[in-house]
KOLVO-456314 format. One record per residue: x, y, z of N, C-alpha, C, CB in turn; residue in three letters. Coordinates in steps of 0.001 Angstrom, whole numbers, padded with zeros to 6 digits, always signed. Glycine has a CB too. Layout:
residues N
XYZXYZXYZXYZALA ...
END
This chain:
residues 288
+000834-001186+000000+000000+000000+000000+000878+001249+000000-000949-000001+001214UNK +000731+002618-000934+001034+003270-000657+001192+004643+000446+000922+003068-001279UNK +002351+005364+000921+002579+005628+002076+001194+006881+001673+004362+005979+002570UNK +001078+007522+003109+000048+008685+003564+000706+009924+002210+000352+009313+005743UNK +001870+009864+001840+002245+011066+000896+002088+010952-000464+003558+011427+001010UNK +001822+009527-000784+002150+009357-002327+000658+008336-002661+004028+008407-002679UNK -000464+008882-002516-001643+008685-002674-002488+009600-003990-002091+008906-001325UNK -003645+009120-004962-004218+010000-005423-005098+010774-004684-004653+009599-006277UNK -005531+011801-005382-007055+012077-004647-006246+014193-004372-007494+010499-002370UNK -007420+014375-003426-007618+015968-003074-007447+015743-001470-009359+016775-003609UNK -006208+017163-001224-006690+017509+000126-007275+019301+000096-005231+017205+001296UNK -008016+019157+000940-008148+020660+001378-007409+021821+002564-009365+020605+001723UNK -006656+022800+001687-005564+023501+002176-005780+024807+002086-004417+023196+001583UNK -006055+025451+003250-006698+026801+003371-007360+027457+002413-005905+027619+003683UNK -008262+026829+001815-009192+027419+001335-009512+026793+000000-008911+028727+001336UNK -008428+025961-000170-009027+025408-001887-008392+023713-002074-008076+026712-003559UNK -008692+022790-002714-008419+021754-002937-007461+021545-003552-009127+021305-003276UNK -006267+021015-003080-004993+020640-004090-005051+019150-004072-003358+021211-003553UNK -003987+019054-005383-003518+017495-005183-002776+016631-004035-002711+017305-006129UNK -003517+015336-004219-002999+014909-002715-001112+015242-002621-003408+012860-002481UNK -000913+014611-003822+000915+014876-002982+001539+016372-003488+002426+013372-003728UNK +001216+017308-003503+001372+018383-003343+000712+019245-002367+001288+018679-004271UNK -000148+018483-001191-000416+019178-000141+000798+019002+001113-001839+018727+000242UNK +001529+020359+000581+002919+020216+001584+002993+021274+002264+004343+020071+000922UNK +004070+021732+003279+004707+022956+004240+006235+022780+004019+004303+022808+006061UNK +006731+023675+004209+007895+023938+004611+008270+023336+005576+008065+024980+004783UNK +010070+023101+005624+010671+022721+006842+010443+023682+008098+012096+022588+006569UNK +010527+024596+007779+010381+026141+008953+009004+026043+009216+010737+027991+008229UNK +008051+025445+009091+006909+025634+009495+006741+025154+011431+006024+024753+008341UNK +006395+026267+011839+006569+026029+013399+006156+024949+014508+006065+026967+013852UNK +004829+024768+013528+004249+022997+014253+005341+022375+014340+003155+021837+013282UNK +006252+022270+013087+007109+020705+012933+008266+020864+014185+008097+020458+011034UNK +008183+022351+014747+009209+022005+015553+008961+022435+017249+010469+022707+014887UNK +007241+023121+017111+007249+023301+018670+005583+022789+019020+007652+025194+019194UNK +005170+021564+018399+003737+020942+018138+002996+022309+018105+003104+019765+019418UNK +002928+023145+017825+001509+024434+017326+000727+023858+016886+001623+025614+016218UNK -000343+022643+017102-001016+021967+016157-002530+021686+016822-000162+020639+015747UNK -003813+021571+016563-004756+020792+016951-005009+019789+015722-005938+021623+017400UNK -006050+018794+016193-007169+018392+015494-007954+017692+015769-007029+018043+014675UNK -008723+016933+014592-009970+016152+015036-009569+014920+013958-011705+017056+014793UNK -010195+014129+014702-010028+012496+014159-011821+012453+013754-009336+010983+015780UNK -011936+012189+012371-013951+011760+012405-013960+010913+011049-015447+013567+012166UNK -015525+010254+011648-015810+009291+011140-016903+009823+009860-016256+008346+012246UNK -017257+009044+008777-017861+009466+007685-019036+008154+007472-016680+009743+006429UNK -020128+008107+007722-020754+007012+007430-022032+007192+006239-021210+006511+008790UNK -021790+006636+005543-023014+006719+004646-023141+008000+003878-024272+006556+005460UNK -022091+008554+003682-021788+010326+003504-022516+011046+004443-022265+011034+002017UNK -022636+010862+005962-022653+011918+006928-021416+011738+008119-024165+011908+007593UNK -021162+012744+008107-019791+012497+009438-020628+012548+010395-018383+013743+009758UNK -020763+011641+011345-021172+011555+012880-020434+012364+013587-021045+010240+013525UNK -020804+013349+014103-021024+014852+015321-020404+015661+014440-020139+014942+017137UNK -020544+015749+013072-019352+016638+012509-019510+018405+013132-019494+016568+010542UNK -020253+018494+013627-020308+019760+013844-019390+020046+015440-021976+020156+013792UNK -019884+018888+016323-019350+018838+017265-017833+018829+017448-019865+018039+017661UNK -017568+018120+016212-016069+018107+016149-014958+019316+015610-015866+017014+015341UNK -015977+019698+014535-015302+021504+014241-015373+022536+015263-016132+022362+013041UNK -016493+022301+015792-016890+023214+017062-015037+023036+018130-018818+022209+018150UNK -014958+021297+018247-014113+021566+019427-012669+021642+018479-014213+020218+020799UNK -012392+021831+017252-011316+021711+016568-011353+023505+017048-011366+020959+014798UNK -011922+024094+016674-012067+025985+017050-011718+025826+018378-013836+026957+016917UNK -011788+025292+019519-011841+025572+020865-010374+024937+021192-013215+024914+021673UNK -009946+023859+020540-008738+023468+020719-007790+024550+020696-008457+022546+019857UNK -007816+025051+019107-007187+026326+018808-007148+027141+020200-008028+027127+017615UNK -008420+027810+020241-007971+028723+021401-007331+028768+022448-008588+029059+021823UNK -007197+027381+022980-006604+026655+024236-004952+026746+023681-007328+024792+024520UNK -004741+027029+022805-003565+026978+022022-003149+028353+021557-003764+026078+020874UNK -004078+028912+022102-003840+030419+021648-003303+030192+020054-002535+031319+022755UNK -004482+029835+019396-003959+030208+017692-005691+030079+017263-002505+028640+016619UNK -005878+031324+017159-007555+030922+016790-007669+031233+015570-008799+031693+017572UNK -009000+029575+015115-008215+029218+013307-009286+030438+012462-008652+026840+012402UNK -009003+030959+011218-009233+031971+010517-010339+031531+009641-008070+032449+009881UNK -011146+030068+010307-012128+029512+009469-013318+029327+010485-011623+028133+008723UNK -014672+029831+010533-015610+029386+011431-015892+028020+011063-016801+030221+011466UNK -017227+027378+012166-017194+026384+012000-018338+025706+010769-017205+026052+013246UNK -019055+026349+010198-019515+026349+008776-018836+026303+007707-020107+027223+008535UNK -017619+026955+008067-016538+027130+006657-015729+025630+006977-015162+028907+006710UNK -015654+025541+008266-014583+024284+008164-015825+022806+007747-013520+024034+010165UNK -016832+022765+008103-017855+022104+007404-017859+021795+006397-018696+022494+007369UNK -017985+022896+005294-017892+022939+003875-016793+022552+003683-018110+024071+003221UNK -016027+022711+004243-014236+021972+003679-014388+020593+003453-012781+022012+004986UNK -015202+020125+004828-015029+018594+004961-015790+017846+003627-015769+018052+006513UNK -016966+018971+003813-018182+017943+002388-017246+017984+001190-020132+018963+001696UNK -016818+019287+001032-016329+019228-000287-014616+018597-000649-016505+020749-000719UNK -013972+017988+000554-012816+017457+000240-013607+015692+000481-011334+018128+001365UNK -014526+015351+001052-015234+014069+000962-015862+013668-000870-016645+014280+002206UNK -016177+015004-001365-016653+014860-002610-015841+014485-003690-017180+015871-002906UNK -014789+015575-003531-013451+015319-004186-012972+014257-004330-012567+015819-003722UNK -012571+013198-003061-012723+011780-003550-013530+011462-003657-012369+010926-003132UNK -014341+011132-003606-015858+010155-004248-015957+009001-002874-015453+008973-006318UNK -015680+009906-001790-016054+008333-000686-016887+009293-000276-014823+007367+000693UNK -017722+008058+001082-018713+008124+001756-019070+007410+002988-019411+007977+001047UNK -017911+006500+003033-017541+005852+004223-016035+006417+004216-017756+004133+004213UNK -015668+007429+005199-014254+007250+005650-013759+007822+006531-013477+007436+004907UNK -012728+008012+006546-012251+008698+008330-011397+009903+007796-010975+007401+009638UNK -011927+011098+008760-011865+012578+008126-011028+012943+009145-013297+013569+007924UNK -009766+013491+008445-008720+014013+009145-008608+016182+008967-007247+012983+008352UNK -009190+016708+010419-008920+018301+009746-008096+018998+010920-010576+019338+009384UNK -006983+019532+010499-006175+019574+011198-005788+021457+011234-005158+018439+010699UNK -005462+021765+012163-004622+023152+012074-003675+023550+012829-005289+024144+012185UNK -002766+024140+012261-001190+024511+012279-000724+026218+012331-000541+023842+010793UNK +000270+026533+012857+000978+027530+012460+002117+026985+011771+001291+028369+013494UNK +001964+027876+010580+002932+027635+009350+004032+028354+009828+002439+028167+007834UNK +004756+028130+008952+006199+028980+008671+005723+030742+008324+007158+028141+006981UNK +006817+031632+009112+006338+033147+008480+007341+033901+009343+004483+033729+008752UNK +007166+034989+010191+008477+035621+010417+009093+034947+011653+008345+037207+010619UNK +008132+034481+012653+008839+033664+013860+009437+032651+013623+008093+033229+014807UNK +010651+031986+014332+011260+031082+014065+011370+030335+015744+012546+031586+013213UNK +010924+030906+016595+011488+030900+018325+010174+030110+018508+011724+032708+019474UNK +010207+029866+020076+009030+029473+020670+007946+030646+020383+009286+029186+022214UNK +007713+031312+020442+006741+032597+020283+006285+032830+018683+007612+034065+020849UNK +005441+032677+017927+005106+032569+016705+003641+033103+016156+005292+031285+016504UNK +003618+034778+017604+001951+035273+017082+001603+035624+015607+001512+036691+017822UNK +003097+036030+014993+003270+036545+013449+002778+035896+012440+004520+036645+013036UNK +002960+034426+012650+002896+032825+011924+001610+032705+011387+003105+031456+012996UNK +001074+032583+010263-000577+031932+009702-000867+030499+010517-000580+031458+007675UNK -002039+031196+011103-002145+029477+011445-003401+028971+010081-002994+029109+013601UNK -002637+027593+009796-003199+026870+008473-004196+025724+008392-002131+026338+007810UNK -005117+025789+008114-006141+024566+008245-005955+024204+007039-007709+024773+008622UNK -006350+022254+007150-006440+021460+006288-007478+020450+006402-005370+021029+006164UNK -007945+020004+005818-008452+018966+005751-008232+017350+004936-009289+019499+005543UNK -008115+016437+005017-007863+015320+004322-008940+013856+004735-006275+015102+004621UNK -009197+012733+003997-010217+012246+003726-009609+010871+003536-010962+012922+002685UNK -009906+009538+004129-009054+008234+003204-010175+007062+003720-006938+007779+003834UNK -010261+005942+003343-011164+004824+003940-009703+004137+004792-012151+003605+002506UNK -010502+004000+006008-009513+003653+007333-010893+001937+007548-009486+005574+009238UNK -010150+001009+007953-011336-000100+008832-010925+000042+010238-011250-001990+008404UNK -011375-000706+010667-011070-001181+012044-010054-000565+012563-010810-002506+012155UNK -009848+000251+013845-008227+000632+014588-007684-000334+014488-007995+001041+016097UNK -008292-001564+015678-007419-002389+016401-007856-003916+015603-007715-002253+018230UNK -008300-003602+013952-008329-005048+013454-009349-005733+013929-007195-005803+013762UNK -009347-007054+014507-009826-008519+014940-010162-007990+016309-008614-009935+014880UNK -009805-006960+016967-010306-006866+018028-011384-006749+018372-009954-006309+018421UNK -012166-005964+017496-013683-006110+018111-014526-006896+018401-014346-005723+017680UNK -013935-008407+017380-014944-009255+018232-014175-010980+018849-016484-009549+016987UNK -012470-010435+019716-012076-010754+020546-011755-010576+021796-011707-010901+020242UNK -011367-008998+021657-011371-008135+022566-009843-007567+022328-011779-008761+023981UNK -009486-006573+022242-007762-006502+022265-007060-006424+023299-007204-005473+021670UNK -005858-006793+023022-005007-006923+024469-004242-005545+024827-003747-008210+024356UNK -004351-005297+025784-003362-003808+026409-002641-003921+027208-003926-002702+027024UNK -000914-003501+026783-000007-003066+027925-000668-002032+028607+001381-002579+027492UNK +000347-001666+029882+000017-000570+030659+001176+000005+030836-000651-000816+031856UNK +000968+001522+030417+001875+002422+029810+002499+002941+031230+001124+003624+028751UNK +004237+003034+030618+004886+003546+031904+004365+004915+031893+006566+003483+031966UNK +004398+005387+031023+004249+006979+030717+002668+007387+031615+004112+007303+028627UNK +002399+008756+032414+001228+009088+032695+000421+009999+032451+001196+009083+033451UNK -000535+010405+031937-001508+011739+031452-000975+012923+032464-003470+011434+031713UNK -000447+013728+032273-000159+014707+032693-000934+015704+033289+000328+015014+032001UNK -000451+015942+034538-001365+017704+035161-002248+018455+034290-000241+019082+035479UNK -003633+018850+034453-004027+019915+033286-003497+021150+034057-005856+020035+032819UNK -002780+021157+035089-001740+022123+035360-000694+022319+034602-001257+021942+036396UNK -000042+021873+033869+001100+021614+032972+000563+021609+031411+001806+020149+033392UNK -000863+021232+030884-001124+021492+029306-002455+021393+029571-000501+020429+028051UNK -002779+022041+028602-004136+021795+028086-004784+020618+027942-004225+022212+027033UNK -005326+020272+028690-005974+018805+028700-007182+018797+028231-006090+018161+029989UNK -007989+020029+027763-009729+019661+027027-009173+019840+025798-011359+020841+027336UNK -007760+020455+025128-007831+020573+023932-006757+019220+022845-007434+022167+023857UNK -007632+018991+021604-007489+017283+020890-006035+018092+020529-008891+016451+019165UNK -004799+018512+020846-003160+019047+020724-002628+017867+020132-002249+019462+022268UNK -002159+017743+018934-001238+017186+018301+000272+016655+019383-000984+018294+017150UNK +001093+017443+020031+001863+017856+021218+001167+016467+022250+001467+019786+021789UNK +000268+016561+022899-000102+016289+023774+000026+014081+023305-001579+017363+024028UNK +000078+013862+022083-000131+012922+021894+001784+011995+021611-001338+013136+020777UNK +002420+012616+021975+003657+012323+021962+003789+011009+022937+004465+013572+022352UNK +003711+011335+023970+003713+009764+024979+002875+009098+025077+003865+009724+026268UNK +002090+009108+023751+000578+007973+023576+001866+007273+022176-001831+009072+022764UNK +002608+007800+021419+002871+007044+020415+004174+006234+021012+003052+007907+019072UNK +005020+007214+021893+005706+006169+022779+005346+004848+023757+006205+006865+023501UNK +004173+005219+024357+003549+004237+025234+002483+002959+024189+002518+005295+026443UNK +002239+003274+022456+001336+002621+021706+002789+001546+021130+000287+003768+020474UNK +004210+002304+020941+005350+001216+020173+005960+000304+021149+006695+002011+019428UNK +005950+000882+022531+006174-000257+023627+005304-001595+023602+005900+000372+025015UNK +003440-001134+024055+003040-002602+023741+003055-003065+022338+001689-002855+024199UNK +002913-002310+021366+003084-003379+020033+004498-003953+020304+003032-002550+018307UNK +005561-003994+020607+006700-004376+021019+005742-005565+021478+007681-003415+022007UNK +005658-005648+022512+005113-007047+023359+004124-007657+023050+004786-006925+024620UNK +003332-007142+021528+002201-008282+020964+000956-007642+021222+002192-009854+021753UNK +000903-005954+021797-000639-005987+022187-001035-004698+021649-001017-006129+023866UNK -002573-004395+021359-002779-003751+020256-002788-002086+021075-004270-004389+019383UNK -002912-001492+022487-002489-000534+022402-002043-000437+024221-003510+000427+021595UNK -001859+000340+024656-001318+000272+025982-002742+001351+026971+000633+001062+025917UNK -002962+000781+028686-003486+001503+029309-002494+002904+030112-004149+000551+030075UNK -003262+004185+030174-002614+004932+030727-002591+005581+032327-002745+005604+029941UNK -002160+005747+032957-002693+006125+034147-002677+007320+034486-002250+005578+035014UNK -003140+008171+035127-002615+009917+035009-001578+010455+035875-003796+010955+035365UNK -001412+011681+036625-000373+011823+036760-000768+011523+038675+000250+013256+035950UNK -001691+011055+039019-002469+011028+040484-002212+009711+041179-004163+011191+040340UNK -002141+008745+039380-001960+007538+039640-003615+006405+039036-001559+007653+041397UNK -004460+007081+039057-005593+007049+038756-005762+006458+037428-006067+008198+038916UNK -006746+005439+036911-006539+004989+035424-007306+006122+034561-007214+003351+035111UNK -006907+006222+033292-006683+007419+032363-007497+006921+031332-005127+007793+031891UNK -006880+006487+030186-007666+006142+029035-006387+005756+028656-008622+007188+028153UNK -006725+005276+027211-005948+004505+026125-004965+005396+025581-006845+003961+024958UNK -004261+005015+024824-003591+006010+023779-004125+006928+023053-003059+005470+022910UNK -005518+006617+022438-006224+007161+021833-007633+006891+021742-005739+007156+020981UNK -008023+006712+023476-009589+005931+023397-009777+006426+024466-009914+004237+023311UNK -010846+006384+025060-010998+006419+026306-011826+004890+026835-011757+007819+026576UNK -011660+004977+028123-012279+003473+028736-013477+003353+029864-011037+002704+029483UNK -013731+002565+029366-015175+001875+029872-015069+000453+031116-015972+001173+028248UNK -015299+000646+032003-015594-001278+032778-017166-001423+033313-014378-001674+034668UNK -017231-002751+033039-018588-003073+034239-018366-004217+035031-020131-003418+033547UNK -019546-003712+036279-018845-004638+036978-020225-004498+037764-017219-004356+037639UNK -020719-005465+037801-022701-005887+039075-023560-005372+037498-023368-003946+041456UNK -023396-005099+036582-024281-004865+035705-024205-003134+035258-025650-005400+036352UNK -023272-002211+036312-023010-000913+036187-021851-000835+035375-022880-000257+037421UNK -021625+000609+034818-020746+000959+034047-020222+001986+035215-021230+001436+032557UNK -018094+001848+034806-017470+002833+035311-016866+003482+034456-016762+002553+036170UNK -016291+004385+034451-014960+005156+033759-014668+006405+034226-015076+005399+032276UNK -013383+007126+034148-012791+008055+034632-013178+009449+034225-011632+007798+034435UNK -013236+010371+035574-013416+011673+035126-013294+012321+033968-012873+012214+035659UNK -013490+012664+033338-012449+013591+032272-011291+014744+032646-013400+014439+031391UNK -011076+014702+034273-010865+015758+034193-009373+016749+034142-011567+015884+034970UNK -008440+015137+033279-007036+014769+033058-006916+014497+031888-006520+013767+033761UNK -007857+014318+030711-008049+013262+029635-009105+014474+029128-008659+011401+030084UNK -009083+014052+027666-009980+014449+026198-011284+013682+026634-009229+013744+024425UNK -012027+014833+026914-013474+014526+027082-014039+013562+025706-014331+016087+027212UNK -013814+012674+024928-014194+011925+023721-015555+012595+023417-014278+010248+023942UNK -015485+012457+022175-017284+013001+021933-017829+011318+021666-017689+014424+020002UNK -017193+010236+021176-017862+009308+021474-018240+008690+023058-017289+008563+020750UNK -017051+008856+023539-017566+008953+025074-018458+009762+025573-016682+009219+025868UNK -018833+010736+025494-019797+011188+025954-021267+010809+025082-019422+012534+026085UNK -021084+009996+023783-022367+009111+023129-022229+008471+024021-022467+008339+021724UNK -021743+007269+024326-021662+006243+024777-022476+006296+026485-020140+005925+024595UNK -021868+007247+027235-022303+007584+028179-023818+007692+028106-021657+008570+028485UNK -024131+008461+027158-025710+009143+026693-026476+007517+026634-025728+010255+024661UNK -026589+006731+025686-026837+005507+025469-027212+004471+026456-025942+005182+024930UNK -026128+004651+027431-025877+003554+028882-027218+004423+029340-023982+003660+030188UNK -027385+005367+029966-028168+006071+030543-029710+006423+030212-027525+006950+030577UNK -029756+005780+028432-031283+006431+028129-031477+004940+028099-031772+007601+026572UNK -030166+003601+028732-031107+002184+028750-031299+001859+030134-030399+000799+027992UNK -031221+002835+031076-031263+002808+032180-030133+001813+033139-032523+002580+032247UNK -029034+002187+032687-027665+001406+032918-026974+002802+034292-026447+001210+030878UNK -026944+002133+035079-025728+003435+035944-024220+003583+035520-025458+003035+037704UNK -024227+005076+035499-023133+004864+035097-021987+005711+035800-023243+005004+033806UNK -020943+005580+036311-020005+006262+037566-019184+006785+036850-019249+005375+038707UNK -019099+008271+036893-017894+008948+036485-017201+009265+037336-017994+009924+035844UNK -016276+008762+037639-015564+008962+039427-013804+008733+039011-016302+007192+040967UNK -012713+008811+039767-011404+008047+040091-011480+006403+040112-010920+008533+041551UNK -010560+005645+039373-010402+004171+039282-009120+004238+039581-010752+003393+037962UNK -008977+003431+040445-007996+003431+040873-007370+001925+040763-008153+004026+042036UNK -005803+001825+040525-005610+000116+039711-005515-000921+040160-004612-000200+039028UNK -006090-000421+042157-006279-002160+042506-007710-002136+041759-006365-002787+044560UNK -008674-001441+041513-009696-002312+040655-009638-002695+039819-010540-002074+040362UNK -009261-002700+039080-009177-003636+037424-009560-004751+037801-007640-003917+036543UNK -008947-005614+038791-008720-006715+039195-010284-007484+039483-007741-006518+040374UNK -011143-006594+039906-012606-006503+040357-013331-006230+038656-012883-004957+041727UNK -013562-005846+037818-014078-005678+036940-014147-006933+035673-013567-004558+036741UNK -015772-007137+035527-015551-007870+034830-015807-007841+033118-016030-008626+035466UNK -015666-006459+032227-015733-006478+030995-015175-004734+030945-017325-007029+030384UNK -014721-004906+029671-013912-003763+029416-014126-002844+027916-012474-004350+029507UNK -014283-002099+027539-013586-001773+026642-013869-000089+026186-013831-002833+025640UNK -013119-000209+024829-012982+001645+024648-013293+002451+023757-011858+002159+024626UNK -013363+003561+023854-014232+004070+022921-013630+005417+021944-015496+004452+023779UNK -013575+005533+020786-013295+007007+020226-013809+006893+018913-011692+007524+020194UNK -013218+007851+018199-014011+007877+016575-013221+006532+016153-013609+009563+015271UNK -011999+006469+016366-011189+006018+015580-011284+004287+015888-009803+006800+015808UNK -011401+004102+017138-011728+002929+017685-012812+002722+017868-011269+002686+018598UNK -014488+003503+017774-015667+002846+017702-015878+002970+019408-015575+001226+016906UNK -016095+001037+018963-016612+000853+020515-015768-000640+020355-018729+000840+020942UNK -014826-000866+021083-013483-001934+020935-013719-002380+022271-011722-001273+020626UNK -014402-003954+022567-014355-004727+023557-012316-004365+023934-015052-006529+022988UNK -012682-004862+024925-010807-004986+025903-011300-006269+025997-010200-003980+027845UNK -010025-007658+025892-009803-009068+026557-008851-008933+027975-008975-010129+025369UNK -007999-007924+027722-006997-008055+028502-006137-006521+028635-006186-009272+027911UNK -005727-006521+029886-004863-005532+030359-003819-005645+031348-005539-004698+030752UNK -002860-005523+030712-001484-006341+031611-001831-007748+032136-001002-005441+033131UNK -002166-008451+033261-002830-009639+034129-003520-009367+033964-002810-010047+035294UNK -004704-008454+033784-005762-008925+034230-006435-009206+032824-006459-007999+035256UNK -007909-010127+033046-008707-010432+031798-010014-009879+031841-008849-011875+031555UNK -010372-009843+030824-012125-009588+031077-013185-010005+029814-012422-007770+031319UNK -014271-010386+030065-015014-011331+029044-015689-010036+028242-016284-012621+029830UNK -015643-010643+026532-016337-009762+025943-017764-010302+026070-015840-009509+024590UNK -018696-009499+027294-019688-010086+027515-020545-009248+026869-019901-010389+028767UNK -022164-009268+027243-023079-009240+026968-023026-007330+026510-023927-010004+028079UNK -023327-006630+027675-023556-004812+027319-022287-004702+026726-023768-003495+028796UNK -021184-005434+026480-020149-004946+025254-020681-004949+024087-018939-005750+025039UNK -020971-006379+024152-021447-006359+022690-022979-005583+022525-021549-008027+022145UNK -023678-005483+023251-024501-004592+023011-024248-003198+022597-025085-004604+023899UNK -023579-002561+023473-023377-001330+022935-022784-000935+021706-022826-000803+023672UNK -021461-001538+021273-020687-001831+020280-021995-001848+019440-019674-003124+020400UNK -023083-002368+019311-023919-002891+018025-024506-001623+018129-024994-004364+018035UNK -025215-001098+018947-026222-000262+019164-025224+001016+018815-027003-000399+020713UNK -024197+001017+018685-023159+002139+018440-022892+002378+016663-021586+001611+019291UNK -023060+001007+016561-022610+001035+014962-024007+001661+014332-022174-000755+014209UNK -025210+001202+014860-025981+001510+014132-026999+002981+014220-026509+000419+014150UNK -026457+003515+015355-026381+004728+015641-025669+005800+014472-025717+004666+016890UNK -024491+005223+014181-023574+005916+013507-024254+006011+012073-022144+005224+013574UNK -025209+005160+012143-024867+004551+010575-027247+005086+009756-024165+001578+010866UNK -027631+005507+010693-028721+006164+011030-028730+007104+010200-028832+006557+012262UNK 
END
């Protein structure tokens, strides 16, 4: 398969559609060297993106948290998406829109001078984690921990912020497993590399605050769902002697869906019954 650069097709680049491998930046462009970056990861089903609005909405709010607020509202970045989805001719796929400060007179940490640059791009993605969904995937548990929202921006989707998710994602593929658990900086369990997590345990659902971690907009579906089937559901601190107590797992984002967990470090957990329920009731939500 060819790499992410040398593909046909259209991306969308501040304001107009170029060819895919001529959607480039400069070396001096300031993201590449001090993460200046947000974005959004989304899904495309049936030619409608599920929350697309929700997701431009928080792609604008990221920005600001970043102090770089993007030069596109969230109607304009809308229209980007339909019309770089059109451009290729899909309708199932996973929508990548991203924004940057480019290259311009700053070169330092400080770069108010700099354009910040939106893009958009478009490709058919399957499954994150493969075979996992209906085995369950296996997870290391990441040395690395979610950091203080004293120390970064923690409500905003920061490019930056995802640095010790790709270190803590090549460790467990190292050891055979499809992504690693994180813990925060309290000690408290976190979310995935790029998911957030779910357990049950007496027939209730748990998972962690947000208030260290990317509020997921599928997590907060998911949440919605448990609750209109009259499921309890605890948004509280987990702390990692429980794992051990829980008996089904798994996680949730655009990119990963709704991904039963088999396993996490020792411990196991059955892809039981409200996994697979939700997972179904998720797909077809999406797909509505």
């Amino acid at each position: 398969m060819a790499g992410y650069d040398d593909r046909d097709g259209k991306i969308w680049m501040d304001g107009k559609l170029v060819e895919w491998r001529e959607a480039k930046v400069h070396i001096l462009t300031h993201a590449l060297h001090y993460a200046s970056s947000v974005f959004e990861g989304e899904r495309c089903y049936n030619g409608k993106i599920f929350k697309s609005v929700e997701h431009s909405e928080r792609l604008r709010r990221s920005g600001e948290l970043l102090d770089m607020p993007l030069p596109y509202s969230v109607e304009e970045i809308e229209a980007a998406k339909k019309a770089t989805l059109e451009a290729n001719g899909l309708t199932d796929a996973y929508v990548r829109a991203l924004a940057w400060r480019g290259a311009g007179e700053d070169m330092g940490v400080a770069s108010s001078r700099n354009p910040i640059r939106v893009a958009v791009a478009v490709w058919s993605w399957g499954n994150y984690y493969g075979d996992a969904k209906f085995k369950g995937a296996k997870l290391d548990i990441s040395k690395w921990k979610r950091p203080s929202p004293e120390t970064i921006p923690s409500a905003a989707k920061a490019s930056g912020l995802y640095m010790i998710c790709t270190m803590s994602k090549h460790a467990a593929e190292a050891k055979g497993c499809s992504d690693a658990m994180m813990f925060d900086y309290r000690g408290y369990v976190a979310e995935a590399t790029g998911a957030n997590i779910f357990f049950v345990k007496d027939g209730e659902v748990h998972t962690p605050l947000p208030d260290a971690i990317l509020n997921g907009i599928t997590r907060q579906t998911v949440i919605g769902m448990l609750r209109d089937k009259g499921i309890k559901v605890h948004e509280r601190y987990i702390e990692a002697s429980e794992l051990e107590g829980f008996e089904q797992c798994w996680l949730t984002g655009t990119a990963a869906e709704v991904t039963p967990v088999g396993q996490i470090g020792d411990y196991s957990f059955e892809v039981g019954a409200l996994t697979r329920e939700i997972a179904t009731d998720y797909e077809k939500l999406v797909r509505a």
